[in-house]
C-alpha positions as CSV (number, residue, x, y, z in Angstrom):
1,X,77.2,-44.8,-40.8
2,X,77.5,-43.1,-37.1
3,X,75.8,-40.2,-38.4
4,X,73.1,-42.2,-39.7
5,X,72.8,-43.7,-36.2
6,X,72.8,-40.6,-34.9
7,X,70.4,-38.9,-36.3
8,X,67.8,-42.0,-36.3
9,X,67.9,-41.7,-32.5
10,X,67.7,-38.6,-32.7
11,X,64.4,-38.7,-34.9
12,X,63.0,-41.3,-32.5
13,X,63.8,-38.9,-29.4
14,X,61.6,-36.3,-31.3
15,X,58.4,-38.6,-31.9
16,X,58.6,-39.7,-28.8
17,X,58.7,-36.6,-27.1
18,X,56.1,-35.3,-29.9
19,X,53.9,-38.4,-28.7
20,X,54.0,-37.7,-25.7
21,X,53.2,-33.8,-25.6
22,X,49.8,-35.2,-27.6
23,X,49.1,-37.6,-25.2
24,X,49.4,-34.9,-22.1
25,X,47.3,-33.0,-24.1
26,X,44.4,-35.4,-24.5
27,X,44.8,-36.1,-21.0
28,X,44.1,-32.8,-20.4
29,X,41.1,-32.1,-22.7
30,X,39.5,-35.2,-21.6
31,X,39.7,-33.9,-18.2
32,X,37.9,-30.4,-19.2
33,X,35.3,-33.1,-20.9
34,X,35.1,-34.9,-18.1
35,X,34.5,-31.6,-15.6
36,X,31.5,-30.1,-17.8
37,X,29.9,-33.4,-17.8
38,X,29.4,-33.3,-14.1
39,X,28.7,-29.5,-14.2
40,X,25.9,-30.6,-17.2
41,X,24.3,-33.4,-14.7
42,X,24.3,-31.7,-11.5
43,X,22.6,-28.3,-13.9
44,X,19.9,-31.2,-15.5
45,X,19.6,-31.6,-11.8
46,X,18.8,-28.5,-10.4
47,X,16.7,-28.0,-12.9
48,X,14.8,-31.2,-12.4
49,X,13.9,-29.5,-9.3
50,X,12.5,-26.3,-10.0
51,X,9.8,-27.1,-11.4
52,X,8.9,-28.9,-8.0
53,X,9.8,-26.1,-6.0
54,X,7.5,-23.6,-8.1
55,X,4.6,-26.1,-7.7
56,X,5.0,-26.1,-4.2
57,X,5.0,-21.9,-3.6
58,X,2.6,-21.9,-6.1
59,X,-0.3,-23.4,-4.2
60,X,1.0,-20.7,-0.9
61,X,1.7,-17.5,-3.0
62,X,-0.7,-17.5,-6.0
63,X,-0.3,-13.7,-6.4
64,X,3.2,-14.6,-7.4
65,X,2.7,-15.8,-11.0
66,X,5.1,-13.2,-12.6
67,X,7.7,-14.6,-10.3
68,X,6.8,-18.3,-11.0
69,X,6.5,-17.5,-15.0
70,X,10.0,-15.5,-14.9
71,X,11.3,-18.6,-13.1
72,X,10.4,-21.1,-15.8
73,X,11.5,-18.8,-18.7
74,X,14.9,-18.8,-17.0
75,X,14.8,-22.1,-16.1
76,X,13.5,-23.0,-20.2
77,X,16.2,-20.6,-21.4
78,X,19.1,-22.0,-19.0
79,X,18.0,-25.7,-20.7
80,X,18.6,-24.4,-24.0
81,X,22.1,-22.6,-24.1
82,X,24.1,-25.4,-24.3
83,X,27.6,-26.5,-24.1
84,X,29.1,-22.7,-24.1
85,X,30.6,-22.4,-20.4
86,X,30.2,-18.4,-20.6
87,X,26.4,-18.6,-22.5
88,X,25.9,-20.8,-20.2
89,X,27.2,-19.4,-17.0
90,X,24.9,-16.5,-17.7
91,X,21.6,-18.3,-18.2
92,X,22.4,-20.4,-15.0
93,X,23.2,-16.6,-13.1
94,X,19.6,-15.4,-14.7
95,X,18.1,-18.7,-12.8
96,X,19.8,-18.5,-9.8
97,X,18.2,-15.2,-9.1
98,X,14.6,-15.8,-9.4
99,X,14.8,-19.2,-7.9
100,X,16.0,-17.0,-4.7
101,X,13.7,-15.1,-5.0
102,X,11.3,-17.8,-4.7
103,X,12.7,-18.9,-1.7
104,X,12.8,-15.8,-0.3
105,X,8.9,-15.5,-0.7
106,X,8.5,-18.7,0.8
107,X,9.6,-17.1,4.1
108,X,6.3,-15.2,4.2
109,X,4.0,-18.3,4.5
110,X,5.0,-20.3,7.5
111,X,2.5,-23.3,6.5
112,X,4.5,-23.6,3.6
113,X,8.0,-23.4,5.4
114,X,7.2,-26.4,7.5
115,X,5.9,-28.7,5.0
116,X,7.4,-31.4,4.5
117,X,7.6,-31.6,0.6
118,X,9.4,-28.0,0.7
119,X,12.1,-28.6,3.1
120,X,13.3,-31.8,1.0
121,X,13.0,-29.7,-2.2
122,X,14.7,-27.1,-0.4
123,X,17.6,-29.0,0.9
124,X,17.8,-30.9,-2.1
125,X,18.4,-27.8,-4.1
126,X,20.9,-26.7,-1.8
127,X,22.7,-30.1,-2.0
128,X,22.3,-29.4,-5.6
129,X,24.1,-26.3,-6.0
130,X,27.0,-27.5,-3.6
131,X,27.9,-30.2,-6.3
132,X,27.6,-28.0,-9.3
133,X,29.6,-25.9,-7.0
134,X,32.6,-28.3,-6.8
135,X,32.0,-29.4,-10.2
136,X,32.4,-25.7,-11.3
137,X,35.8,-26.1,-9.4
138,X,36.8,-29.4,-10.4
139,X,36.3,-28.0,-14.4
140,X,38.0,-24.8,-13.7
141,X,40.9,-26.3,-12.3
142,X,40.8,-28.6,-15.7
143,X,40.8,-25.8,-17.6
144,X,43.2,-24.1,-16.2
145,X,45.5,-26.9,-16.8
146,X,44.7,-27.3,-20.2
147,X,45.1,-23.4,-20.9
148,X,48.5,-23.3,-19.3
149,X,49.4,-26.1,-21.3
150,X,48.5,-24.9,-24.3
151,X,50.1,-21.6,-24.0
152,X,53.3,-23.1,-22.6
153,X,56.7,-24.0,-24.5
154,X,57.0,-26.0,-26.2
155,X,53.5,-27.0,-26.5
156,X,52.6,-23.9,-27.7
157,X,54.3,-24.5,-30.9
158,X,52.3,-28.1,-31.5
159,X,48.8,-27.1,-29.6
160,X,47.0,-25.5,-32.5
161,X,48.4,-28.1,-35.3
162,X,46.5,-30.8,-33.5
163,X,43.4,-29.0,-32.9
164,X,43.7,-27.9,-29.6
165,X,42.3,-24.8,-28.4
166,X,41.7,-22.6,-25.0
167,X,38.8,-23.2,-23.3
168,X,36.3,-20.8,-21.2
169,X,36.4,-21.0,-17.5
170,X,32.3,-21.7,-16.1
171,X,31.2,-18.6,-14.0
172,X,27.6,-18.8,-12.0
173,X,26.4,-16.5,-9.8
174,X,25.5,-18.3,-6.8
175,X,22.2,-18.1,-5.6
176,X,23.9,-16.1,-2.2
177,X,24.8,-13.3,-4.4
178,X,21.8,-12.7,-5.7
179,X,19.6,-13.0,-2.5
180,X,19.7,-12.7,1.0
181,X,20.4,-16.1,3.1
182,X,17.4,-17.0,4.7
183,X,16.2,-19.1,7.3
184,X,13.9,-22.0,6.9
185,X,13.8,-23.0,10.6
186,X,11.6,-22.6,13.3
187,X,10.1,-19.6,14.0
188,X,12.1,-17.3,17.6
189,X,8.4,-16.7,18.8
């Protein structure tokens, strides 16, 4: 009869403990889930504005147009990629470029540099890529919980029974790698 006891507390020890690896685990998952959806709103967002942006060079720099059509394809192909963090890391790197380019154009017409419209896009789209910036963070940090979860004893053994699997870190290339910083302020005349 002890025995029996025994082991029936010992069987309850193990589901609980098996409970509640499962439930860190969807703690953790939801929290990667959580991360790419703010990554995914503040991206919708940025590219929300681009299309504003290019209309408002485009009336200043007309001679542009390969510029302006290479920034919608990116922009169109950036839209399209997707939930992938890596697919999608590299269509938002491919953006980020033209769109600096853009702005660095901009810097030619000094009309355009003080109108009104184009400093709000401007420091809109800067806000912009400071949140997907700390959403990037926020997600990678999630991630990197989840991974080390995953791969750690003895979760390791129970991860891949109940569907759980690594997930990508979200790279970007910022838009100060891929262009020089420029400065949208009065001119030193």
């Amino acid at each position: 009869m002890t025995l029996w006891l025994v082991l029936l507390v010992l069987a309850a020890i193990a589901a609980v403990a098996l409970a509640a690896l499962y439930n860190h685990l969807v703690q953790k998952r939801q929290m990667t889930h959580n991360g790419w959806a703010d990554i995914d709103v503040q991206l919708k967002r940025r590219a929300d504005l681009i299309p504003q942006l290019v209309a408002a060079v485009q009336g200043y720099a007309a001679h542009e147009r390969s510029l302006f059509e290479e920034v919608v394809e990116k922009r169109n192909a950036a839209m399209a990629v997707g939930d992938d963090p890596a697919a999608r890391g590299a269509a938002e790197s491919a953006l980020s470029r033209p769109v600096a380019k853009m702005i660095a154009v901009a810097e030619n017409y000094p009309e355009l540099k003080a109108s009104g419209n184009f400093l709000e896009l401007q420091t809109a789209l800067a806000e912009t890529e400071d949140k997907i910036e700390m959403a990037r963070r926020f997600y990678n940090g999630a991630v990197r919980e989840l991974n080390t979860l995953i791969q750690s004893f003895p979760v390791n053994m129970l991860a891949g029974g109940f569907g759980f699997k690594k997930r990508d870190y979200f790279e970007i290339e910022t838009a100060e790698k891929a262009a020089p910083s420029i400065d949208m302020g009065a001119d030193a005349s």
